[in-house]
VEXZA-597184 format. One record per residue (C-alpha): residue number from 1; x, y, z. Coordinates in steps of 0.2 Angstrom, whole numbers, plus 2048, in hexadecimal, padded with zeros to 3 digits. Layout:
<rs>
NUM,X,Y,Z
...
</rs>
This chain:
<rs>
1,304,418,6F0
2,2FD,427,6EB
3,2F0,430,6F4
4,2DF,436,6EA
5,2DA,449,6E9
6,2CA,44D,6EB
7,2CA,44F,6D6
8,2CC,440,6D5
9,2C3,437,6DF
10,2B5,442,6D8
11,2BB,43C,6C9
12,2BA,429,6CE
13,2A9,42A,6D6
14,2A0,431,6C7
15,2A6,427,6B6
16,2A0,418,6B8
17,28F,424,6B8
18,281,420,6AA
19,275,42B,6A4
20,265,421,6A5
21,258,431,6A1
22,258,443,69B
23,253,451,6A4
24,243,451,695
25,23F,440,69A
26,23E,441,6AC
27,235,453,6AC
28,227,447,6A3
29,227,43A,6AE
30,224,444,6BC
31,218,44E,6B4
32,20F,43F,6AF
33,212,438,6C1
34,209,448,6C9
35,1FB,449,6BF
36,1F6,437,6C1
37,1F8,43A,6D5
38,1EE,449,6D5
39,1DE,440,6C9
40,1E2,430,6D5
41,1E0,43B,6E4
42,1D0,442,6DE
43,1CA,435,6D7
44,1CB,42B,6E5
45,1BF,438,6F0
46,1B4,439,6E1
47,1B1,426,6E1
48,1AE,423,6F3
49,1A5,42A,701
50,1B2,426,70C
51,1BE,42C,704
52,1B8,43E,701
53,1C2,446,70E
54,1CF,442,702
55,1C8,453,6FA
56,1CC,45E,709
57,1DE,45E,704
58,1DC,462,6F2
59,1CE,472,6F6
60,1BF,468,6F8
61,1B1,45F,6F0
62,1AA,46F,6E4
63,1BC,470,6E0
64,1C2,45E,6DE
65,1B2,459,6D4
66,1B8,468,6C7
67,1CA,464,6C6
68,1CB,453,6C6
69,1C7,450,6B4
70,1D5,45E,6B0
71,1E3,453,6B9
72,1DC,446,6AE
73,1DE,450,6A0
74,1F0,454,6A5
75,1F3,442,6A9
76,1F0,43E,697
77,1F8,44C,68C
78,208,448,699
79,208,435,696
80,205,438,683
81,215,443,682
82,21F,434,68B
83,218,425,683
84,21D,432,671
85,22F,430,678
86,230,41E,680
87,222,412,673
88,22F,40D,667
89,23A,408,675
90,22C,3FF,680
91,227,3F2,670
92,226,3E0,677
93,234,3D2,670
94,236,3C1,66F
95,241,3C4,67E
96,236,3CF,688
97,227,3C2,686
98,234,3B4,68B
99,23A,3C1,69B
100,226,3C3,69F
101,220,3B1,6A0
102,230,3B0,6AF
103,22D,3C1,6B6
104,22A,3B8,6C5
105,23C,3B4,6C6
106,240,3C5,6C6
107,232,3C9,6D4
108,23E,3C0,6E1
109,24F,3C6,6D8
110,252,3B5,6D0
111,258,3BC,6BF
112,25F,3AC,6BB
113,25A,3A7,6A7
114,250,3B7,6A5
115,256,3BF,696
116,260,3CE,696
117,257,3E1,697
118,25A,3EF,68C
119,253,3FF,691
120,243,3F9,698
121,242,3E9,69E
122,232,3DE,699
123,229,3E3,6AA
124,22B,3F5,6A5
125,225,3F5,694
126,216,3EB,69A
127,212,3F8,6A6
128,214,405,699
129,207,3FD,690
130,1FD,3FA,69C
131,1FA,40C,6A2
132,1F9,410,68F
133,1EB,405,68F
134,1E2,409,69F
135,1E6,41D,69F
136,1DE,41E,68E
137,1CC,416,696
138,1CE,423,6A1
139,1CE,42F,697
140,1C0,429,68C
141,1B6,424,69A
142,1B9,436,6A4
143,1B2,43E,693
144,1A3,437,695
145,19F,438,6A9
146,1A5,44C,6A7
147,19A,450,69A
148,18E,442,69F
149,17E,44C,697
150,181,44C,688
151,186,438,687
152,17C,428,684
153,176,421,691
154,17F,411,68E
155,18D,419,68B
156,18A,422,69B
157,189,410,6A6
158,198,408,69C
159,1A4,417,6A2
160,19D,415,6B5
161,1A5,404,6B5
162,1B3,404,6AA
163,1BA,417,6B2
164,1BE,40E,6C4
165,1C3,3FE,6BB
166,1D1,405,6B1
167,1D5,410,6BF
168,1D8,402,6CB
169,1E4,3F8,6BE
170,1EF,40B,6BC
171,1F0,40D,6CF
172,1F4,3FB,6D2
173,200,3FE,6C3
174,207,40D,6CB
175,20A,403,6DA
176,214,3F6,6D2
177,21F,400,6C9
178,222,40E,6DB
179,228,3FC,6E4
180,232,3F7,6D4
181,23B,407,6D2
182,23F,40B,6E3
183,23F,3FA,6F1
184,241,3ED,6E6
185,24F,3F0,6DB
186,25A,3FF,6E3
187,264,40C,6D9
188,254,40C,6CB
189,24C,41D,6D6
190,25B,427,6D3
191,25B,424,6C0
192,24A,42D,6C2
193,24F,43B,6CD
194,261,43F,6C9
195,261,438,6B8
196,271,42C,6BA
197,273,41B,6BB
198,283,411,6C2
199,28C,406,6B4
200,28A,3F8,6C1
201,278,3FB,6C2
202,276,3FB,6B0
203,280,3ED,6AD
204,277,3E2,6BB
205,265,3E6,6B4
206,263,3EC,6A2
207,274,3E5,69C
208,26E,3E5,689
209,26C,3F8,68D
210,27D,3FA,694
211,284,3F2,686
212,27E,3FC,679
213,284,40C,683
214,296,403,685
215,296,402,671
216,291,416,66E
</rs>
Protein backbone atom coordinates (compact mmCIF):
# COMPACT_ATOMS: atom_id res chain seq x y z
CA UNK A 1 0.00 0.00 0.00
CA UNK A 2 1.28 3.11 -0.76
CA UNK A 3 2.37 5.42 1.83
CA UNK A 4 0.95 9.32 1.54
CA UNK A 5 3.32 12.41 1.13
CA UNK A 6 2.87 15.23 2.81
CA UNK A 7 1.36 16.67 -0.65
CA UNK A 8 -1.07 14.67 -0.55
CA UNK A 9 -2.35 14.29 2.45
CA UNK A 10 -2.38 18.14 2.18
CA UNK A 11 -4.18 17.57 -0.75
CA UNK A 12 -6.75 15.13 1.09
CA UNK A 13 -7.42 17.15 3.99
CA UNK A 14 -8.52 20.34 2.04
CA UNK A 15 -10.84 19.34 -0.92
CA UNK A 16 -13.70 18.35 0.56
CA UNK A 17 -13.25 22.18 1.75
CA UNK A 18 -16.30 24.73 0.80
CA UNK A 19 -16.16 28.22 0.60
CA UNK A 20 -19.08 29.44 2.87
CA UNK A 21 -18.06 33.42 2.97
CA UNK A 22 -15.80 35.88 1.25
CA UNK A 23 -13.28 37.73 2.58
CA UNK A 24 -15.85 41.01 1.67
CA UNK A 25 -18.56 39.25 3.65
CA UNK A 26 -16.89 38.54 6.76
CA UNK A 27 -14.99 41.99 6.90
CA UNK A 28 -18.87 43.24 7.26
CA UNK A 29 -19.91 41.03 9.67
CA UNK A 30 -17.37 41.69 11.87
CA UNK A 31 -17.57 45.24 11.29
CA UNK A 32 -21.05 45.09 11.96
CA UNK A 33 -20.40 42.73 15.01
CA UNK A 34 -17.93 45.56 16.56
CA UNK A 35 -19.83 48.37 16.39
CA UNK A 36 -22.88 46.73 17.80
CA UNK A 37 -20.53 45.73 20.92
CA UNK A 38 -19.12 48.91 21.28
CA UNK A 39 -22.93 51.01 21.16
CA UNK A 40 -24.13 47.79 23.46
CA UNK A 41 -21.17 48.40 25.69
CA UNK A 42 -21.97 52.08 26.08
CA UNK A 43 -25.19 51.85 25.99
CA UNK A 44 -25.48 49.49 28.59
CA UNK A 45 -23.49 52.20 31.11
CA UNK A 46 -25.69 54.98 29.76
CA UNK A 47 -28.94 53.03 30.67
CA UNK A 48 -28.09 52.14 34.20
CA UNK A 49 -26.48 53.50 37.22
CA UNK A 50 -25.10 50.32 38.00
CA UNK A 51 -23.64 49.75 35.08
CA UNK A 52 -21.72 52.96 34.64
CA UNK A 53 -18.47 51.57 35.51
CA UNK A 54 -18.93 49.99 32.27
CA UNK A 55 -17.63 53.46 31.00
CA UNK A 56 -14.20 53.31 32.61
CA UNK A 57 -13.12 50.86 30.11
CA UNK A 58 -14.15 52.83 27.07
CA UNK A 59 -12.50 56.49 28.39
CA UNK A 60 -15.32 57.42 30.64
CA UNK A 61 -18.67 58.97 31.07
CA UNK A 62 -17.89 62.61 29.16
CA UNK A 63 -16.41 60.20 26.73
CA UNK A 64 -18.81 57.42 26.42
CA UNK A 65 -21.91 59.88 26.42
CA UNK A 66 -20.16 61.37 23.11
CA UNK A 67 -19.30 58.30 21.33
CA UNK A 68 -21.92 56.18 21.92
CA UNK A 69 -24.38 57.54 19.39
CA UNK A 70 -21.25 57.42 16.71
CA UNK A 71 -20.90 53.44 17.23
CA UNK A 72 -24.58 53.67 16.68
CA UNK A 73 -24.12 55.33 13.67
CA UNK A 74 -21.44 52.85 12.50
CA UNK A 75 -23.51 50.05 13.55
CA UNK A 76 -26.03 51.02 11.03
CA UNK A 77 -24.12 52.28 7.95
CA UNK A 78 -22.19 48.61 8.51
CA UNK A 79 -25.43 46.60 8.86
CA UNK A 80 -26.88 48.62 5.80
CA UNK A 81 -23.86 47.43 3.63
CA UNK A 82 -24.59 43.62 4.80
CA UNK A 83 -28.25 43.52 4.59
CA UNK A 84 -27.29 45.27 0.50
CA UNK A 85 -25.40 41.96 0.01
CA UNK A 86 -27.46 39.14 1.92
CA UNK A 87 -31.71 40.67 1.67
CA UNK A 88 -32.31 38.86 -1.40
CA UNK A 89 -31.05 35.85 -0.03
CA UNK A 90 -32.74 36.07 3.57
CA UNK A 91 -36.54 36.33 1.80
CA UNK A 92 -38.79 33.86 3.80
CA UNK A 93 -40.43 30.72 1.80
CA UNK A 94 -43.01 28.26 2.13
CA UNK A 95 -40.16 26.07 3.46
CA UNK A 96 -38.61 28.34 5.79
CA UNK A 97 -42.23 29.29 7.54
CA UNK A 98 -42.76 25.30 7.61
CA UNK A 99 -38.74 25.02 9.19
CA UNK A 100 -39.98 28.00 11.70
CA UNK A 101 -43.04 26.68 13.18
CA UNK A 102 -40.62 23.42 14.12
CA UNK A 103 -37.68 25.34 15.10
CA UNK A 104 -37.94 23.69 18.22
CA UNK A 105 -36.82 20.49 16.75
CA UNK A 106 -33.85 22.01 15.71
CA UNK A 107 -33.32 23.73 19.21
CA UNK A 108 -32.46 20.04 20.68
CA UNK A 109 -30.95 18.78 17.19
CA UNK A 110 -33.88 16.79 16.23
CA UNK A 111 -33.76 17.74 12.44
CA UNK A 112 -35.98 15.12 11.71
CA UNK A 113 -39.00 16.47 9.08
CA UNK A 114 -37.47 19.91 9.03
CA UNK A 115 -37.01 20.98 5.59
CA UNK A 116 -33.99 21.21 4.00
CA UNK A 117 -31.69 24.76 4.40
CA UNK A 118 -30.20 26.67 1.64
CA UNK A 119 -27.81 29.19 2.50
CA UNK A 120 -29.53 30.57 5.58
CA UNK A 121 -31.60 28.38 7.33
CA UNK A 122 -35.15 29.76 8.39
CA UNK A 123 -33.57 30.63 12.04
CA UNK A 124 -31.00 32.81 10.38
CA UNK A 125 -33.12 34.80 8.05
CA UNK A 126 -35.44 35.53 10.89
CA UNK A 127 -32.75 36.83 12.89
CA UNK A 128 -31.66 38.73 9.99
CA UNK A 129 -34.82 40.55 10.07
CA UNK A 130 -35.17 40.83 13.18
CA UNK A 131 -32.07 42.95 13.91
CA UNK A 132 -33.20 44.85 10.52
CA UNK A 133 -36.17 45.67 12.35
CA UNK A 134 -34.89 46.47 15.84
CA UNK A 135 -31.38 48.29 14.62
CA UNK A 136 -33.44 50.54 12.46
CA UNK A 137 -35.61 51.75 15.95
CA UNK A 138 -32.47 52.39 17.19
CA UNK A 139 -31.30 54.42 15.01
CA UNK A 140 -34.61 56.49 14.74
CA UNK A 141 -34.97 56.59 18.33
CA UNK A 142 -31.08 57.53 19.05
CA UNK A 143 -31.87 60.63 16.46
CA UNK A 144 -34.15 61.96 18.72
CA UNK A 145 -32.66 61.44 22.39
CA UNK A 146 -29.11 62.91 20.66
CA UNK A 147 -30.57 65.89 19.47
CA UNK A 148 -33.43 65.69 22.09
CA UNK A 149 -33.91 69.75 22.01
CA UNK A 150 -34.87 70.22 19.10
CA UNK A 151 -37.81 67.15 19.11
CA UNK A 152 -41.46 66.96 20.23
CA UNK A 153 -41.76 66.25 23.39
CA UNK A 154 -43.81 63.16 22.60
CA UNK A 155 -41.71 62.25 20.29
CA UNK A 156 -39.03 62.69 23.04
CA UNK A 157 -41.01 60.18 25.59
CA UNK A 158 -41.76 57.52 22.78
CA UNK A 159 -37.86 57.10 21.95
CA UNK A 160 -37.24 56.77 25.91
CA UNK A 161 -39.06 53.68 25.81
CA UNK A 162 -38.80 52.10 22.59
CA UNK A 163 -34.63 52.85 22.51
CA UNK A 164 -34.14 50.15 25.58
CA UNK A 165 -36.98 48.06 24.12
CA UNK A 166 -35.37 47.48 20.79
CA UNK A 167 -32.02 47.26 22.31
CA UNK A 168 -33.05 44.30 24.55
CA UNK A 169 -34.67 42.14 21.59
CA UNK A 170 -30.90 42.84 19.37
CA UNK A 171 -28.75 41.92 22.40
CA UNK A 172 -31.11 39.00 23.16
CA UNK A 173 -30.81 38.41 19.30
CA UNK A 174 -27.19 38.66 19.48
CA UNK A 175 -27.03 36.13 22.09
CA UNK A 176 -28.98 33.60 20.07
CA UNK A 177 -27.27 33.81 17.16
CA UNK A 178 -23.26 33.83 19.31
CA UNK A 179 -24.72 30.29 20.99
CA UNK A 180 -25.95 29.07 17.50
CA UNK A 181 -22.91 29.75 15.72
CA UNK A 182 -20.47 28.59 17.92
CA UNK A 183 -21.82 25.72 21.02
CA UNK A 184 -24.73 24.54 19.48
CA UNK A 185 -23.98 23.61 16.08
CA UNK A 186 -20.04 23.14 15.71
CA UNK A 187 -17.99 23.83 12.55
CA UNK A 188 -20.46 27.03 11.82
CA UNK A 189 -17.73 29.60 13.82
CA UNK A 190 -14.98 28.61 11.41
CA UNK A 191 -17.17 29.54 8.33
CA UNK A 192 -17.04 32.96 9.91
CA UNK A 193 -13.41 33.19 10.82
CA UNK A 194 -11.59 31.31 8.13
CA UNK A 195 -14.16 31.49 5.55
CA UNK A 196 -14.46 27.58 4.73
CA UNK A 197 -16.88 25.11 5.49
CA UNK A 198 -16.35 21.12 5.34
CA UNK A 199 -18.62 19.40 2.51
CA UNK A 200 -19.86 17.15 5.48
CA UNK A 201 -20.87 20.23 7.30
CA UNK A 202 -22.62 21.63 4.50
CA UNK A 203 -24.15 18.56 3.57
CA UNK A 204 -25.46 17.72 7.24
CA UNK A 205 -26.99 21.52 7.60
CA UNK A 206 -27.78 23.49 4.60
CA UNK A 207 -27.99 20.51 2.25
CA UNK A 208 -30.09 22.63 -0.42
CA UNK A 209 -26.94 24.96 -0.28
CA UNK A 210 -24.55 22.27 -0.99
CA UNK A 211 -26.40 21.13 -3.72
CA UNK A 212 -26.51 23.90 -5.62
CA UNK A 213 -22.70 24.27 -5.24
CA UNK A 214 -22.27 20.54 -6.23
CA UNK A 215 -24.09 21.54 -9.69
CA UNK A 216 -21.76 24.76 -10.42
Amino acid sequence: MALKTPASRQTASTETRIIRFSTAERTVHWAVALAFLYATLTGLALWSPRLFWLSAIFGGGTTVRAWHPWGGVLFALFFAVMFRRWNRQMRLDGDDRRWLRLAHRYAVHDESGLPEAGRFNAGQKALFWMQASSGSLLLLTGLVLWWPEIMPRLLREISVLIHPIAAVVSIGGLIIHVYMGTAAVPGAFRGMTQGWVTSEWAASHHSKWYREIRRR
